[in-house]
N, C-alpha and C positions, 0 to 999 in steps of 0.2 A: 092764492094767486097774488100778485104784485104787478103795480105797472111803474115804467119808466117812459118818460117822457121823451122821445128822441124823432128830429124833422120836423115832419107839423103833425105826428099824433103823438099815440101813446100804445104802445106796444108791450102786451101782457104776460106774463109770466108762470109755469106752474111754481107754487109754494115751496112743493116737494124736490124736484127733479131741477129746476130752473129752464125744464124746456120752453122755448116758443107754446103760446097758445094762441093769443091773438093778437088784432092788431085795431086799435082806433080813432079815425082820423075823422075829426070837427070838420063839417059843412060849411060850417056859416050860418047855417038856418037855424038861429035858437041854439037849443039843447040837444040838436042830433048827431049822429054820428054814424057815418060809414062805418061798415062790421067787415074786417078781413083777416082771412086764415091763411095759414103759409102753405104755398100751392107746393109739395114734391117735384110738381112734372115741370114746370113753369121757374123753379128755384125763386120764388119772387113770393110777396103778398098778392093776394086776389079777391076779388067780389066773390061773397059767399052765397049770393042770393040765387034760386034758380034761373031768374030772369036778368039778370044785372046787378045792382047794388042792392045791399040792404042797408037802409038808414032808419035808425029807433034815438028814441032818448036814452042816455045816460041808463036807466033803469031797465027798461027793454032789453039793449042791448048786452047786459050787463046777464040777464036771464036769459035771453038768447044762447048769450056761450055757453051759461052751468050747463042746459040742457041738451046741447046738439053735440052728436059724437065727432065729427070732424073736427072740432079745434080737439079735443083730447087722446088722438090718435099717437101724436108722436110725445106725448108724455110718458 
């Protein structure tokens, strides 16, 4: 993976493919960050979370992606 910095987050990349993987945008609060995958339906980034947002540390969120199959769909 790779990230570029672009807006106010940073938006991740697969290594392989360079597809979209994620997307993460700083709070404000500390060391958090909003967690978002590229929505198909929606053509837009969106809240991954089942409830709304998900917000982790830098590290959370970082395990977050490796292991949830949604950001690795369109790789």
């Amino acid at each position: 993976m790779f990230a570029e910095r672009r807006n106010r987050g940073y938006t991740l990349y697969s290594a392989q493919s360079g597809a979209l993987v994620a997307r993460l945008r700083p709070t404000g609060w500390g060391d958090r960050f909003e967690v978002l995958s590229w929505s198909l339906w929606e053509n837009r980034w969106a809240s991954t979370g089942p409830f709304g947002r998900t917000v982790l540390s830098i590290d959370d969120a970082l395990r977050f992606i490796a292991y949830e199959d949604i950001f690795w769909v369109l790789t």
